[in-house]
ROKEZA-183214 format. One record per residue: x, y, z negated of N, C-alpha, C, CB in turn; residue number from 1; residue in one letter. Coordinates in Angstrom, 1 decimal. Glycine has a CB too. Layout:
BEGIN
+--------+--------+--------+--------+--------+--------+--------+--------+--------+--------+--------+--------+-----+--------+
!   n.c1 !   n.c2 !   n.c3 !  ca.c1 !  ca.c2 !  ca.c3 !   c.c1 !   c.c2 !   c.c3 !  cb.c1 !  cb.c2 !  cb.c3 ! num ! residu !
+--------+--------+--------+--------+--------+--------+--------+--------+--------+--------+--------+--------+-----+--------+
!      X !      Y !      Z !      X !      Y !      Z !      X !      Y !      Z !      X !      Y !      Z ! NUM !      a !
...
+--------+--------+--------+--------+--------+--------+--------+--------+--------+--------+--------+--------+-----+--------+
***
This chain:
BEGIN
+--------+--------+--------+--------+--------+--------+--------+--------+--------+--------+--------+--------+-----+--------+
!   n.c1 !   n.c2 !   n.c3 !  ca.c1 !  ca.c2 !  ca.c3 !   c.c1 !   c.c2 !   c.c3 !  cb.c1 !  cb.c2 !  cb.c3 ! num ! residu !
+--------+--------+--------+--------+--------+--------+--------+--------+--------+--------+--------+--------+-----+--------+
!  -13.9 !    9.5 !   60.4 !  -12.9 !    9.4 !   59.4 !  -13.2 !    8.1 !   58.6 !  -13.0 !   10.6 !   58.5 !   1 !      x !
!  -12.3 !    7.4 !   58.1 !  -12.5 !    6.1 !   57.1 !  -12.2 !    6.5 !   55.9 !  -11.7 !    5.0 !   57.4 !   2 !      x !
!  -13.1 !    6.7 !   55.4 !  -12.8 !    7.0 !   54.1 !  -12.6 !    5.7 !   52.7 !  -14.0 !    7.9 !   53.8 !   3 !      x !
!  -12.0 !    5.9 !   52.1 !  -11.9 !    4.3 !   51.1 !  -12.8 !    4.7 !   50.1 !  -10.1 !    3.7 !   50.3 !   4 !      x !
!  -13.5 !    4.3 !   49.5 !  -13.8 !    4.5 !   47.8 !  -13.1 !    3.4 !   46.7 !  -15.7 !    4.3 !   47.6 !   5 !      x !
!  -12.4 !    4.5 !   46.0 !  -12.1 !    4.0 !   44.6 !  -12.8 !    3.3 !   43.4 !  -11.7 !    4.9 !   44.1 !   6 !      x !
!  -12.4 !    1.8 !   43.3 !  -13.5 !    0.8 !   42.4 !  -13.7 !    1.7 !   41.1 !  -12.8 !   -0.9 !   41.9 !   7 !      x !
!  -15.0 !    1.4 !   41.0 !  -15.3 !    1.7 !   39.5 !  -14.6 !    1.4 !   38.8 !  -16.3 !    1.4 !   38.8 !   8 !      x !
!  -14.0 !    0.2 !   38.6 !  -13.4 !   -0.5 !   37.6 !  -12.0 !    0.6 !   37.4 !  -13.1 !   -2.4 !   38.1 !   9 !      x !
!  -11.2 !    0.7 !   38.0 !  -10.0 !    1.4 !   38.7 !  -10.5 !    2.9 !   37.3 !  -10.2 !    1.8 !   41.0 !  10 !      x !
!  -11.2 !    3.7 !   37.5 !  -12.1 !    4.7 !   37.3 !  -11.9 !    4.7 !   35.8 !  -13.6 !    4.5 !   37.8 !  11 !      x !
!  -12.9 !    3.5 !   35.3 !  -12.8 !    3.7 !   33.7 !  -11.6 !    3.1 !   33.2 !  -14.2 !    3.1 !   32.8 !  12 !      x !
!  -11.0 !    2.0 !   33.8 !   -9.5 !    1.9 !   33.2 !   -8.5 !    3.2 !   33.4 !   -8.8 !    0.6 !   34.1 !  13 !      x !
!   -8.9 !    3.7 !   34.0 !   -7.9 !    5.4 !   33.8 !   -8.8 !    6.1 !   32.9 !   -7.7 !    6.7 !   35.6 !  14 !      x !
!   -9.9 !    6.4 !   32.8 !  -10.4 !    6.7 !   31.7 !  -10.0 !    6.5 !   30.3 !  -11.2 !    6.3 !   31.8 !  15 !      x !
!  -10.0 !    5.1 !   30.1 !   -9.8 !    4.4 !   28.7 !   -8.7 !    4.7 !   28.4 !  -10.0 !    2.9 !   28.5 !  16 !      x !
!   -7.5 !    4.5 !   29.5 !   -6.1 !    5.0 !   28.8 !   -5.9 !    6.4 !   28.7 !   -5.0 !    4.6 !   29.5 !  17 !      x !
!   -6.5 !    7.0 !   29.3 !   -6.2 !    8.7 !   28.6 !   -7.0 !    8.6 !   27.3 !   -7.0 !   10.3 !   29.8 !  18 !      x !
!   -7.9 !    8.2 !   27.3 !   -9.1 !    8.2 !   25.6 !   -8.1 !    7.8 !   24.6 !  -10.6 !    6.7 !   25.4 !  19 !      x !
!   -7.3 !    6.9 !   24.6 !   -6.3 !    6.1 !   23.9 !   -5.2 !    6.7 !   23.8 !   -5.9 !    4.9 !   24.6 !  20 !      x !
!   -4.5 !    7.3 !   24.9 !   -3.0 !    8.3 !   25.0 !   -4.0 !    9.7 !   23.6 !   -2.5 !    9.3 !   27.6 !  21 !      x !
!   -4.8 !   10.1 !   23.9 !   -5.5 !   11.3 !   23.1 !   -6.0 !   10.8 !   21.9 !   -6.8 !   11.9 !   23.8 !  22 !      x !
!   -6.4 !    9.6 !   21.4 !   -6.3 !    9.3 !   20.2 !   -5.0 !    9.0 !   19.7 !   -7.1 !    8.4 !   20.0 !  23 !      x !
!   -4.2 !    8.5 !   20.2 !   -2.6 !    7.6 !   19.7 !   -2.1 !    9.5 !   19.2 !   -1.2 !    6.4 !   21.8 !  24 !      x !
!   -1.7 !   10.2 !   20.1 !   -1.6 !   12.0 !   19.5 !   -2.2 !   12.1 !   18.6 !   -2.1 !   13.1 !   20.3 !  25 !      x !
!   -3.4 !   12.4 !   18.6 !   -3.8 !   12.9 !   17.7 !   -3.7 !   12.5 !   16.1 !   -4.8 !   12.9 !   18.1 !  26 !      x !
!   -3.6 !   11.3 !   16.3 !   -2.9 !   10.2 !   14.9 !   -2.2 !   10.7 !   14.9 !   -2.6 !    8.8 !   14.8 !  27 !      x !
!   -1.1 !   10.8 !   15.1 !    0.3 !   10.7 !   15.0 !    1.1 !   13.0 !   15.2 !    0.9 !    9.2 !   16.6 !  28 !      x !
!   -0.1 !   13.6 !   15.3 !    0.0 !   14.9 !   15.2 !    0.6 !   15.3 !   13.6 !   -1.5 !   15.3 !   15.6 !  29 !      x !
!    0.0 !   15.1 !   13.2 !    0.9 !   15.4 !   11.9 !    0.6 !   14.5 !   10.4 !    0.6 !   17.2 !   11.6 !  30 !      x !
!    1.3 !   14.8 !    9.6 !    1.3 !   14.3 !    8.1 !    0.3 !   14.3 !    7.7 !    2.0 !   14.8 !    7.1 !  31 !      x !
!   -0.6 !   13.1 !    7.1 !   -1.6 !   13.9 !    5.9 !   -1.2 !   13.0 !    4.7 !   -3.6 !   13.7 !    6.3 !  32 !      x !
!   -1.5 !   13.6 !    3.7 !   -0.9 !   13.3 !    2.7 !   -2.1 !   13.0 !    1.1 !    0.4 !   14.6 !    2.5 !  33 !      x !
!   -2.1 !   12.1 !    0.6 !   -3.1 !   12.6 !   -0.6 !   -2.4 !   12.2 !   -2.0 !   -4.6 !   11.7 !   -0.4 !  34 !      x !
!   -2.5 !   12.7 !   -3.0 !   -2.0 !   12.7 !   -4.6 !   -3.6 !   12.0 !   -5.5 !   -1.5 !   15.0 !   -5.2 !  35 !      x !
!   -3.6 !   10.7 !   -5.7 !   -4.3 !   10.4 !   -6.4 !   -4.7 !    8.8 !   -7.1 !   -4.9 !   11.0 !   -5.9 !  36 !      x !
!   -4.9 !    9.6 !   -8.6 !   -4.9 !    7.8 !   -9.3 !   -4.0 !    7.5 !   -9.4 !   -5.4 !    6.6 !   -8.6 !  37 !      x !
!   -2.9 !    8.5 !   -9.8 !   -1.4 !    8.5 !  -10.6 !   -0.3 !    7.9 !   -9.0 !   -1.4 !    6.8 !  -12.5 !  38 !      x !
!   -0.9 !    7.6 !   -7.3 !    0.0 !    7.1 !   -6.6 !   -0.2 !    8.5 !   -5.4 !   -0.4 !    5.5 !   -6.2 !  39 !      x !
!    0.8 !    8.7 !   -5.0 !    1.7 !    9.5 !   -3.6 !    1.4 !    8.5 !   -2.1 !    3.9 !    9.5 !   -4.0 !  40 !      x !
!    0.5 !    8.9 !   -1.3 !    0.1 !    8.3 !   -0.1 !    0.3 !    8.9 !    1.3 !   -1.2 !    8.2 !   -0.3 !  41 !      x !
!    1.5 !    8.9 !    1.6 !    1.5 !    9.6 !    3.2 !    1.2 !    8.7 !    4.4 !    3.0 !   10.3 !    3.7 !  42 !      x !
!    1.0 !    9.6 !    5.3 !    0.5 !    8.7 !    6.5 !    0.5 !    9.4 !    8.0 !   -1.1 !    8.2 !    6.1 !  43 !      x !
!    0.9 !    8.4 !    9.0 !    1.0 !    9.6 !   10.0 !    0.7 !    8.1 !   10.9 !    2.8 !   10.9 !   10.3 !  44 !      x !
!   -1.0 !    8.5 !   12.0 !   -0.9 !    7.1 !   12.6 !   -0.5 !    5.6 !   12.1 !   -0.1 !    7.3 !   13.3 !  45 !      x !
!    0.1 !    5.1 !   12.4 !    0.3 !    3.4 !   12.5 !    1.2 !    3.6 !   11.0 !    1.3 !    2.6 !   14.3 !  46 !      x !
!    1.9 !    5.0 !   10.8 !    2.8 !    4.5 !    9.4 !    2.3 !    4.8 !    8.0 !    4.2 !    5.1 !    9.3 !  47 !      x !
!    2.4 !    4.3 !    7.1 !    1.9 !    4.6 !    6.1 !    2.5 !    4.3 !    5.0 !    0.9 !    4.2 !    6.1 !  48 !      x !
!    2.8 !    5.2 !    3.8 !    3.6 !    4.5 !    2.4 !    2.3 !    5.0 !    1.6 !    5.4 !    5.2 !    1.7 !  49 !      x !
!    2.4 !    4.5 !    0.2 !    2.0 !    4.7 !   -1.0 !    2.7 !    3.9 !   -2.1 !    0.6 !    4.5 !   -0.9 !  50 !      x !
!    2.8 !    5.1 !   -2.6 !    4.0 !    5.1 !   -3.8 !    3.3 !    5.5 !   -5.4 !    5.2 !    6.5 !   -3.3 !  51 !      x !
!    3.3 !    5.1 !   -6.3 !    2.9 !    4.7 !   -7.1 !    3.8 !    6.0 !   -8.1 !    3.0 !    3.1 !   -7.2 !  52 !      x !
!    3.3 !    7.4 !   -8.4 !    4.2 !    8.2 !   -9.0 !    5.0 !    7.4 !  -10.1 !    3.5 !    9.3 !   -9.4 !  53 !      x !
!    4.7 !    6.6 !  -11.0 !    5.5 !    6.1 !  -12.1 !    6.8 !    5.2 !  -11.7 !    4.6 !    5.3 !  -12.9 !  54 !      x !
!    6.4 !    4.8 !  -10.2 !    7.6 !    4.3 !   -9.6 !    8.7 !    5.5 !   -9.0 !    7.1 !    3.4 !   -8.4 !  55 !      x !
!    8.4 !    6.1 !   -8.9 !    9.5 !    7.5 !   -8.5 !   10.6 !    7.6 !   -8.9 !    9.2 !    8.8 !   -8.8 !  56 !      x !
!   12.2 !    7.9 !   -8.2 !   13.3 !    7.4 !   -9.2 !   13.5 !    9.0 !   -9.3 !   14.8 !    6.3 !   -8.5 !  57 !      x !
!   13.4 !    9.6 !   -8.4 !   13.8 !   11.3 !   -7.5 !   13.2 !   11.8 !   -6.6 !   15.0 !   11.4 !   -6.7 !  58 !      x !
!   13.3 !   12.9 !   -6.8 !   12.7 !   13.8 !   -5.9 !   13.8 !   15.2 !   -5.4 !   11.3 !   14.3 !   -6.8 !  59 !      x !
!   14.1 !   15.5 !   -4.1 !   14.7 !   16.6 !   -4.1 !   14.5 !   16.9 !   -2.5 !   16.2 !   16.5 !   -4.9 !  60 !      x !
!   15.2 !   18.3 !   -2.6 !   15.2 !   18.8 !   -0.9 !   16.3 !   18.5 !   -0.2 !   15.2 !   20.3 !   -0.6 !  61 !      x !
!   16.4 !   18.3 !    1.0 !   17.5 !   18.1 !    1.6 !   17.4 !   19.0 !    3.0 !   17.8 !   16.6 !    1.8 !  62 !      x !
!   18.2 !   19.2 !    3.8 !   18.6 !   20.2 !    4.9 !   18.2 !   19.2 !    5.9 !   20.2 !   21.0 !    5.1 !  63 !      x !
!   19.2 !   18.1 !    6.0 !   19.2 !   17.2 !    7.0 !   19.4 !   16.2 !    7.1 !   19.7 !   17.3 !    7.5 !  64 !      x !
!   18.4 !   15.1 !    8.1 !   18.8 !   13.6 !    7.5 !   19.9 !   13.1 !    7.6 !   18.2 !   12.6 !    7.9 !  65 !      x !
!   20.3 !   11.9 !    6.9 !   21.2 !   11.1 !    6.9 !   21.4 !   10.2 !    7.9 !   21.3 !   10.6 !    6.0 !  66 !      x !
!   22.8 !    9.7 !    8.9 !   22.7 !    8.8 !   10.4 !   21.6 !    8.0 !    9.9 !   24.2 !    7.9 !   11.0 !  67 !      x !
!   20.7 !    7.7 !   10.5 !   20.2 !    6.3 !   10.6 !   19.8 !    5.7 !   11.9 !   19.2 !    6.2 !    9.9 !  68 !      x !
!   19.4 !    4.4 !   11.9 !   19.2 !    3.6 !   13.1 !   17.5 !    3.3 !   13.2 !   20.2 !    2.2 !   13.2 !  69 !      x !
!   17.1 !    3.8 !   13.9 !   15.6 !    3.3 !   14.4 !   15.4 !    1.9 !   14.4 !   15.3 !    3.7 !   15.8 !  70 !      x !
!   14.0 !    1.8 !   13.3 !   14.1 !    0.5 !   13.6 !   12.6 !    0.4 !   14.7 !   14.0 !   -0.6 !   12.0 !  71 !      x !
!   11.5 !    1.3 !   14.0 !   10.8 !    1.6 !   14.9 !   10.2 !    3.3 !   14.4 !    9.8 !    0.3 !   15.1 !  72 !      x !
!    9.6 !    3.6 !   15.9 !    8.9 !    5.0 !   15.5 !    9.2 !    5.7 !   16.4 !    9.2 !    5.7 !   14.2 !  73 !      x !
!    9.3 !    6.9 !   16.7 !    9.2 !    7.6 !   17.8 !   10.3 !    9.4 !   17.4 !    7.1 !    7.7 !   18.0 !  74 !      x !
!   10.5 !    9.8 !   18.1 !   11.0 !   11.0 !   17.7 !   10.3 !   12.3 !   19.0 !   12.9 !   10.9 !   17.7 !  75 !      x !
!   10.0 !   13.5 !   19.0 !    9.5 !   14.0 !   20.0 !    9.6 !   15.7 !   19.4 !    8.1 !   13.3 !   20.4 !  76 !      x !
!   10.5 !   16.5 !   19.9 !   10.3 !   17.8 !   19.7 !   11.0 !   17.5 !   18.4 !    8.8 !   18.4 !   19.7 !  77 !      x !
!   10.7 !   18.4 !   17.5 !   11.1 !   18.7 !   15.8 !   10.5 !   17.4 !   15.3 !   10.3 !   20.3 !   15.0 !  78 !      x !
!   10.0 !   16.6 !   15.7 !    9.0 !   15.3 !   15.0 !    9.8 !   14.3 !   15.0 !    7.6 !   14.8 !   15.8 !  79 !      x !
!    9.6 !   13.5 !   14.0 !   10.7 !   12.6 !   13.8 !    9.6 !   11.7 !   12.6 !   12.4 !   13.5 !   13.2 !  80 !      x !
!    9.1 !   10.2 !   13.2 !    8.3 !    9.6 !   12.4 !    8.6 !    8.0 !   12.9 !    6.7 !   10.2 !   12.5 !  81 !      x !
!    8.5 !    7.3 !   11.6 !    8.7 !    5.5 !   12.0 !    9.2 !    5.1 !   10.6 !   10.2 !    5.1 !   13.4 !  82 !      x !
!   10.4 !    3.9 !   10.6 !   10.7 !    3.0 !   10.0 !   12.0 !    3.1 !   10.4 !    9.9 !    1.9 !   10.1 !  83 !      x !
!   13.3 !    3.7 !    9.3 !   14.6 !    3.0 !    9.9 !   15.5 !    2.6 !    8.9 !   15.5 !    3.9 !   10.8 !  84 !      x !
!   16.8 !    2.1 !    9.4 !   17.5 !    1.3 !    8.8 !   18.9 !    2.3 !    8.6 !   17.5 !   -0.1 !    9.8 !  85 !      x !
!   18.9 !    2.4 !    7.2 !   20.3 !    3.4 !    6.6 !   21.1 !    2.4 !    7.3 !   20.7 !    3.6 !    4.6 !  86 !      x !
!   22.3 !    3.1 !    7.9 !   23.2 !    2.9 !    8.4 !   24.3 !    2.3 !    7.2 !   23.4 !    4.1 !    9.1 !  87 !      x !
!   24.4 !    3.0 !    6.4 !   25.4 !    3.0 !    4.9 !   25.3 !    1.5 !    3.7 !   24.7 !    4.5 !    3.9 !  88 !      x !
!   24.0 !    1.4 !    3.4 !   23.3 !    0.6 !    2.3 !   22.3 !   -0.2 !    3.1 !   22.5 !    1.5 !    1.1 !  89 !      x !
!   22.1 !   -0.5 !    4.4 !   21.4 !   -0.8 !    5.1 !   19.8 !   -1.1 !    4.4 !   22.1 !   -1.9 !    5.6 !  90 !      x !
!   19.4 !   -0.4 !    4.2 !   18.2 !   -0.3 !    3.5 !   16.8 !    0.4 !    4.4 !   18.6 !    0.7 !    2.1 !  91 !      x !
!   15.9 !    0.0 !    4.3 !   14.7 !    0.2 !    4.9 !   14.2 !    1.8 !    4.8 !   13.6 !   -0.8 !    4.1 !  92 !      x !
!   14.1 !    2.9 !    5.5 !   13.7 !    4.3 !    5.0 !   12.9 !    4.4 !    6.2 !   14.9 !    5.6 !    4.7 !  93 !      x !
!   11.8 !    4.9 !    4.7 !   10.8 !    5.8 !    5.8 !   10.7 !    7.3 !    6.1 !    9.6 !    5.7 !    5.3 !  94 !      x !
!   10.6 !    7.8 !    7.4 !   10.4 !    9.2 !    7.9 !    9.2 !    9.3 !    7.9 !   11.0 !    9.6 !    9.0 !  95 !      x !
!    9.0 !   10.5 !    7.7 !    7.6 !   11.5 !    8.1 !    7.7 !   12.8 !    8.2 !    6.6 !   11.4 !    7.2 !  96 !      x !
!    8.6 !   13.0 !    9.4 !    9.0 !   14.8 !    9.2 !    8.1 !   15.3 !   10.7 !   11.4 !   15.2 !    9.4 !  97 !      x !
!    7.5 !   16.4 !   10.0 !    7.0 !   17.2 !   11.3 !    7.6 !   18.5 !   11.5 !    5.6 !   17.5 !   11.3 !  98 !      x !
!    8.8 !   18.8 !   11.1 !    9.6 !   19.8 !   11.3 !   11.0 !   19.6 !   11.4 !    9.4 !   20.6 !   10.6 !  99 !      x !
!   11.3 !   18.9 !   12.0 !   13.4 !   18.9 !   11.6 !   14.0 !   20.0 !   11.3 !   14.6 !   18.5 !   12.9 ! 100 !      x !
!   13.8 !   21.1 !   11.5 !   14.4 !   22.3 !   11.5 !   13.5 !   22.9 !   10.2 !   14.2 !   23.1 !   13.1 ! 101 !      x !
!   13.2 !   22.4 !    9.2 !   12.7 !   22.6 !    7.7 !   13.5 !   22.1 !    7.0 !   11.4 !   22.1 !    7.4 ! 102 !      x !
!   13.3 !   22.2 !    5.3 !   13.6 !   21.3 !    4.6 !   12.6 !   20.2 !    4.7 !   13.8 !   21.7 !    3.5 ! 103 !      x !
!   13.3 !   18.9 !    4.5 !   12.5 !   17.9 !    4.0 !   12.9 !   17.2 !    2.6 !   12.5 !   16.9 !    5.1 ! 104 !      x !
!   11.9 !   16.4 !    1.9 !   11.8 !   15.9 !    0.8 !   12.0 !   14.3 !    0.7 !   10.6 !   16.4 !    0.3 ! 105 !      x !
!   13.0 !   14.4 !    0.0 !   13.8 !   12.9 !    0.0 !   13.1 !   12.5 !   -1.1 !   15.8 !   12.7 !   -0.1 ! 106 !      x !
!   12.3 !   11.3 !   -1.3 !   11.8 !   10.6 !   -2.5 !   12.4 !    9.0 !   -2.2 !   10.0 !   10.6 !   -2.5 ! 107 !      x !
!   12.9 !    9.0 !   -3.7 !   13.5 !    7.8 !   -3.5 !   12.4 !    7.0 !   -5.0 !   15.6 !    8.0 !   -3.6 ! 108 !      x !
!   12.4 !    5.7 !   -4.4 !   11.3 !    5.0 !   -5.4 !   12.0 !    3.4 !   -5.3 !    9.4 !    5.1 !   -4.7 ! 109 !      x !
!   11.8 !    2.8 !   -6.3 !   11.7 !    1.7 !   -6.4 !   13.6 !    1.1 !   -6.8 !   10.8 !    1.2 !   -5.0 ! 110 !      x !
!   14.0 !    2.4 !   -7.0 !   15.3 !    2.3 !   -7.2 !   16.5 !    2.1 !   -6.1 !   15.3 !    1.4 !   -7.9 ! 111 !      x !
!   15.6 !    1.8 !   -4.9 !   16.8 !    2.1 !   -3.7 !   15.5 !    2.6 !   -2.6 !   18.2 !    0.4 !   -3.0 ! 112 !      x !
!   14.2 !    2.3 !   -2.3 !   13.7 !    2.6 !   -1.5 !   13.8 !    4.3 !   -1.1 !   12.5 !    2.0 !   -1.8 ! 113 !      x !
!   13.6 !    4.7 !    0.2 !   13.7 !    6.0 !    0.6 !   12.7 !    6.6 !    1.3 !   14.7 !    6.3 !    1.2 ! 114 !      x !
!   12.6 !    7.9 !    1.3 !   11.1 !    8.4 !    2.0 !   11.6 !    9.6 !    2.1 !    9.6 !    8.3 !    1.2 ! 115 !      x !
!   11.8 !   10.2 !    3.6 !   11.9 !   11.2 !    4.1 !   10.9 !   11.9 !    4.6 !   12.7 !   11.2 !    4.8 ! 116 !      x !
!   10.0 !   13.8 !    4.1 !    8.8 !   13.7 !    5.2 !    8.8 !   15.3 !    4.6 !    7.1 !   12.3 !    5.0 ! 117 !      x !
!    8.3 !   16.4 !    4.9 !    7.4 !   17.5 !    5.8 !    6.2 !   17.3 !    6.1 !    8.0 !   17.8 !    7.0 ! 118 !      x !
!    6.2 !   18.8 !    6.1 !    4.5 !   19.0 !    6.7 !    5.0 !   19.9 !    7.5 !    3.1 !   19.6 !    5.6 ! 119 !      x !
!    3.8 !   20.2 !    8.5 !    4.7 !   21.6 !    9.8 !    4.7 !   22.6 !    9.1 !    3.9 !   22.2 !   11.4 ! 120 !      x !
!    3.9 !   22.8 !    7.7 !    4.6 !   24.2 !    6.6 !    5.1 !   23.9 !    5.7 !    3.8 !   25.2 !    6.0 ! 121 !      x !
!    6.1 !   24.7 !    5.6 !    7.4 !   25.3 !    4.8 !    6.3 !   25.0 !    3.4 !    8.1 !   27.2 !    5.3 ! 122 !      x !
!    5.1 !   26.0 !    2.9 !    4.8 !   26.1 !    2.0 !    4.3 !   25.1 !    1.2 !    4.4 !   26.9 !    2.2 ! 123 !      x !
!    3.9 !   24.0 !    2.3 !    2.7 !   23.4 !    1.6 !    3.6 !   22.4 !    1.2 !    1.4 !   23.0 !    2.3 ! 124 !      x !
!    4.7 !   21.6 !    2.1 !    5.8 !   21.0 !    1.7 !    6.3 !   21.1 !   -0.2 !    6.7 !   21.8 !    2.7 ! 125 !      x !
!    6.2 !   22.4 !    0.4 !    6.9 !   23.0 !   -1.3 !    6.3 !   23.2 !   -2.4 !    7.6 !   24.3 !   -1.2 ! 126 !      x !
!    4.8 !   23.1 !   -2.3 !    3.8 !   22.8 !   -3.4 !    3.6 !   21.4 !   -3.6 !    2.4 !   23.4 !   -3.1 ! 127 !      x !
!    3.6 !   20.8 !   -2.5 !    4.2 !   18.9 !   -2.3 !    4.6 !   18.5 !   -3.2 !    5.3 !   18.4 !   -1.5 ! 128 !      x !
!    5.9 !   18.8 !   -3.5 !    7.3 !   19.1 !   -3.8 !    7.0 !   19.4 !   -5.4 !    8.1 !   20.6 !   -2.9 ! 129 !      x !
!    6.3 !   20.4 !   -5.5 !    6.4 !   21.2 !   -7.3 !    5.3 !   20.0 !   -7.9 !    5.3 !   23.5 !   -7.5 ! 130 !      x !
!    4.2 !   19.5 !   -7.0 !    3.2 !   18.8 !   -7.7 !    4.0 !   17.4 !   -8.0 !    1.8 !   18.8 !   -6.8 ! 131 !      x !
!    4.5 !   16.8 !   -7.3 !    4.9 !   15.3 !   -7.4 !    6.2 !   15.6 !   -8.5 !    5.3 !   14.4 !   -5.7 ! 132 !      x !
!    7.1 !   16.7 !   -8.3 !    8.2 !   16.8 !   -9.6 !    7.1 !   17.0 !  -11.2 !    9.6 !   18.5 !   -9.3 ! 133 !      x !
!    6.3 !   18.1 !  -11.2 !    5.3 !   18.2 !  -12.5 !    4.9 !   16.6 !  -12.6 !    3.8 !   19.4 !  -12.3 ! 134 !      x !
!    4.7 !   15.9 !  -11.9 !    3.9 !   14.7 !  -12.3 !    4.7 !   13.7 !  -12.7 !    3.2 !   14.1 !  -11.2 ! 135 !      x !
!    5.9 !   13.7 !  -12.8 !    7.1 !   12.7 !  -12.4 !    7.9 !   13.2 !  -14.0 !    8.2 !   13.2 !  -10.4 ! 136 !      x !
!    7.8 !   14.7 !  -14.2 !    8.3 !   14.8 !  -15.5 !    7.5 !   14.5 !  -16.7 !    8.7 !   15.9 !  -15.5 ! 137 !      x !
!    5.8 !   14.7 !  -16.3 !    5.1 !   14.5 !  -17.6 !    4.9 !   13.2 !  -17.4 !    3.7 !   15.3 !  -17.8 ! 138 !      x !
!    5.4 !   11.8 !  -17.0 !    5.4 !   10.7 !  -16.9 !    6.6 !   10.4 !  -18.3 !    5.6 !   10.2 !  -15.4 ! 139 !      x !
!    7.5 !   10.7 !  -18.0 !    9.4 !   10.4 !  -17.9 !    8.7 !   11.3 !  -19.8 !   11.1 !   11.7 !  -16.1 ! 140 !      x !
!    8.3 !   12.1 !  -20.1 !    8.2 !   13.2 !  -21.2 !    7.2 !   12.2 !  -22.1 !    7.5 !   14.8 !  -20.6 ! 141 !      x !
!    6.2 !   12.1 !  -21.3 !    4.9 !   10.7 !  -21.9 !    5.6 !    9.5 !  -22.8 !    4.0 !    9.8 !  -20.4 ! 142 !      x !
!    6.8 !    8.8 !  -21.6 !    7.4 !    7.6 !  -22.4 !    8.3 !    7.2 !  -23.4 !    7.8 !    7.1 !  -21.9 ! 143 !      x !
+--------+--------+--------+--------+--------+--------+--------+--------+--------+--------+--------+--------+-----+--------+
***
C-alpha cells in the first residue's frame, strides 16, 4: 500500500484555525456589559461603546429594530451584533442584541448617536434598564 503522510505544517495550520474560529465565538458569544465611574461600557468581541452616563439623551424599550443597513457585523440565529447605518437620518447605530425575539434597549446619546443591545436574559436586561434610567435621573435632578 502507499500510503502519503500529511505535513506537519498542514496539521498545526488546521489547528491554529479551529483555536481562532473558538476564540472569535467565544468573544462574540454574548454581551458583557459594565456600569462604572459615572460611564455605560458594552462590548461583544471586536465591538465596543462606552458611553459616558451624563451623555445619555434616552433610554427606553423597544420590540423591534428599526430597517437598517449593515455597515459591518454579523447576524446569526436571534444574534444580531456590529455597526450600522440608519437607513432614515443616516446615522451611525450600534447593535448588541443577543436575543431578537426580546425586548431591546434603545440608548440614544450624544444627541443623535444610537445603541441598540440585550443580554440573552429578559431579566438582567431589565435591571440594565432600571439602573442606567436611576442614574440618568439623579444626574438630570443633581443639575
Amino acid at each position: 500500500m502507499n500510503k502519503k503522510k500529511r505535513h506537519w505544517l498542514w496539521n498545526i495550520l488546521i489547528v491554529l484555525t479551529l483555536i481562532v474560529c473558538l476564540l472569535a465565538f467565544v468573544a462574540h458569544y454574548k454581551n458583557w456589559h459594565k456600569i462604572e465611574e459615572g460611564e455605560f461600557q458594552v462590548f461583544s468581541g471586536i465591538y465596543r461603546q462606552n458611553i459616558p452616563i451624563a451623555d445619555m439623551d434616552s433610554i427606553l424599550f423597544v420590540e423591534k429594530l428599526p430597517e437598517m443597513e449593515r455597515s459591518s457585523g454579523f447576524s446569526w440565529m436571534a444574534k444580531e451584533k456590529g455597526v450600522f447605518k440608519d437607513s432614515i437620518h443616516h446615522t451611525k447605530v450600534y447593535v448588541f442584541v443577543d436575543d431578537l425575539r426580546q425586548e431591546k434597549i434603545k440608548l440614544v446619546h450624544h444627541d443623535t448617536l444610537q445603541l441598540y443591545f440585550n443580554m440573552q436574559d429578559s431579566l438582567e436586561t431589565q435591571e440594565i434598564y432600571t439602573i442606567l434610567q436611576a442614574r440618568m435621573d439623579s444626574l438630570k435632578t443633581s443639575n
